[in-house]
Structures are given as structure tokens and as C-alpha cells.
N, C-alpha and C positions, 0 to 999 in steps of 0.2 A: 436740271443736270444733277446726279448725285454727289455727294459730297468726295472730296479725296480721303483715300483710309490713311492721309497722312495729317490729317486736321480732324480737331475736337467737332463734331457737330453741335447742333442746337439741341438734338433730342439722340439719348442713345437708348434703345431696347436689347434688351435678351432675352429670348425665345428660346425652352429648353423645349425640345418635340416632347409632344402628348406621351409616344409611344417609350419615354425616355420615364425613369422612376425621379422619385424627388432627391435623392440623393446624389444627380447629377448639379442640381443646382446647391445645396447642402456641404456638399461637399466634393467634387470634380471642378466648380466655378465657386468656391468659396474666395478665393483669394483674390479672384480676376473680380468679381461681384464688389468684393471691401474694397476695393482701389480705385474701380470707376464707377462704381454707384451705376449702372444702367438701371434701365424701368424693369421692372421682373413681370412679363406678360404670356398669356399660355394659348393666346391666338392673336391674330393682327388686325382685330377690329378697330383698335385704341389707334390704331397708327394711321389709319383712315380720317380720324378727328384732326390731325396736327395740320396745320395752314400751310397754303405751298410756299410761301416764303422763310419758312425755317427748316433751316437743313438736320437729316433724320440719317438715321445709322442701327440697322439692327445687326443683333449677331445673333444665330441660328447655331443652337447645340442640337444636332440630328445625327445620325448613321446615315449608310451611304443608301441605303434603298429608302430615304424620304427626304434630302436633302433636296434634289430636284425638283420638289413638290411643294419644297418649302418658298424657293427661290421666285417661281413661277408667284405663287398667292401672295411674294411682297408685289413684284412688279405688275401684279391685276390691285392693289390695294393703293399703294405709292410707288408709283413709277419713279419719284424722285428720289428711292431711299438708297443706301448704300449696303449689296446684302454681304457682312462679314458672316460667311460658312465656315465653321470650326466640326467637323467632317470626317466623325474618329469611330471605329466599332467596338473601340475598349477604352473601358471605362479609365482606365491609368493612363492610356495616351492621352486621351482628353486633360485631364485633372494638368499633365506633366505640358501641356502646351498652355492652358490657360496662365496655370502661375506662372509660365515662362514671359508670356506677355503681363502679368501683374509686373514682376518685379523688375521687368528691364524697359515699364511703363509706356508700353504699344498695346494701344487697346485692340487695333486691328491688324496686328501684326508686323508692321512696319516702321519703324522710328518716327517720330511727330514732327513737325516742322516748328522751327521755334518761331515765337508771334511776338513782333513788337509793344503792344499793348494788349491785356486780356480783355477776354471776351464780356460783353455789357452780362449785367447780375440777369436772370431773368428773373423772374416772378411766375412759381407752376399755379398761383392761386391770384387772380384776378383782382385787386383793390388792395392786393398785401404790402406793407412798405419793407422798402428797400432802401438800404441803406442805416443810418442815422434815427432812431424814432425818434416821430412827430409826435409834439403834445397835444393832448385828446381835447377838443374843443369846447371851450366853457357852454353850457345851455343858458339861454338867457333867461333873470328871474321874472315871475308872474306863472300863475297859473296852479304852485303847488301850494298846498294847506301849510302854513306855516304856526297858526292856533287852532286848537281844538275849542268850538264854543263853548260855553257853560249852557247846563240847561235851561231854558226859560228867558234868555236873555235876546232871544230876538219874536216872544211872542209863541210859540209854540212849546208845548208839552212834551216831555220825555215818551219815548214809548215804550207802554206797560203789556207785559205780556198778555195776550189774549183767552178771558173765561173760557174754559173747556176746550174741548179738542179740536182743531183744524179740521177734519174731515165729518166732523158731525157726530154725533150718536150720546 
């Protein structure tokens, strides 16, 4: 079941269509980008990775002749994502809607639910700590060279470079 666009997901993306310049995200989702940190991704392969038990939310910056297109390739990729379509043919609607949802903090357009306790820290990087850091674990000693011998002191000779050339002649 997709997530409500009234709550934070586990994973949020933005998708600015191909056919869209970089200046959409640069600058039309500048503000909306600084305030909810989504994944900034340029197809939906990424979103195929994420495990069905954590809930996914992409938002889709398209025009109206690719938007349906877009919609369609979440729900064949994650049937379980939530598609926010932000659905504008000028570039100033756009920019004038996103920072509207920055700054009156609805990522998907509609007021957030308030949560009694927040959401557990995740960890996007596997083994990373959280929280508190842990002190790094002493290695146990043995094993490393703690004196450098003296020569000749356990019976064998230094070694002297070798008469003439290595390869002969």
C-alpha cells in the first residue's frame, strides 16, 4: 500500500523529466530540494532497489504530454510508491508551487500529520553508526615488529649489494 502524502516516507525521490533542462532542478525545485533533501535521480531504476517494507514517495517534475508516462514506469517499477506529480508547462508555475510547498513545509502538497515520536534514524550506508560514536576497538598486541634487529645478531649477514648487473652482460 502506498504511503499517505500526509506522512514523511522512508525514501523520498525527485525525478525531474529527461525532457526538462537542469535548471528545473537548479533553480524551479531549488527551495523545495533545500528543505526536504529528496534523492535527486534521472530514472527509476534506484527505486526498484529499495525493500518492500520501507515506504517510498517520489515526486515527478514533468509537463503534461510525459507525465502519464512517468506515472505508469513508477507503478511497473514500485507498485508501492506514492506518485507526487508536480504537473506544470511553465517553468514559473512550477518554481511558484514548489517553494510554496517548501516554505509552508508539505512536501506533497498537503499539511503533514503530526507524529508523536520521530521516525527511527536510518542508516543510507550499511555498518554506519548511529547515534553516539563508538570507540574504535583496541587490536590485540603480538604480531607487529616492535625492534628492528641489529645486523649479525642472530647469525646471518647483511645484505650487500650484488657484483654487476642483475640481468647479465
Amino acid at each position: 500500500m502506498p504511503p499517505s502524502p500526509d506522512t514523511l516516507p522512508n525514501y523520498h525521490f525527485l525525478l525531474i523529466a529527461p525532457n526538462l533542462g537542469a535548471e528545473w532542478l537548479f533553480d524551479a525545485a531549488r527551495a523545495y530540494f533545500e528543505r526536504f533533501r529528496p534523492i535527486a535521480v534521472s530514472d527509476l531504476e534506484l527505486i526498484k532497489l529499495i525493500p518492500q517494507q520501507f515506504s517510498v514517495a517520489v515526486t515527478v517534475i514533468a509537463r503534461r504530454d510525459t507525465a502519464a508516462q512517468w506515472g505508469v514506469q513508477l507503478a511497473q517499477n514500485a507498485p508501492n510508491a506514492l506518485f507526487d506529480a508536480v504537473v506544470y508547462d511553465s517553468f514559473d508555475d512550477t518554481r511558484a508551487v514548489l517553494t510554496s510547498r517548501a516554505v509552508s513545509n508539505q512536501p506533497f502538497g498537503v499539511p503533514l500529520l503530526p507524529t508523536a515520536t520521530p521516525p527511527p534514524a536510518l542508516s543510507p550506508t550499511p555498518g554506519a553508526l548511529i547515534g553516539e560514536p563508538q570507540p574504535l576497538p583496541t587490536r590485540p598486541s603480538g604480531g607487529f615488529v616492535t625492534q628492528t634487529p641489529t645486523p649479525g645478531s642472530d647469525g646471518q649477514q647483511p645484505i650487500t649489494p650484488t657484483p654487476g648487473s642483475l640481468i647479465g652482460g
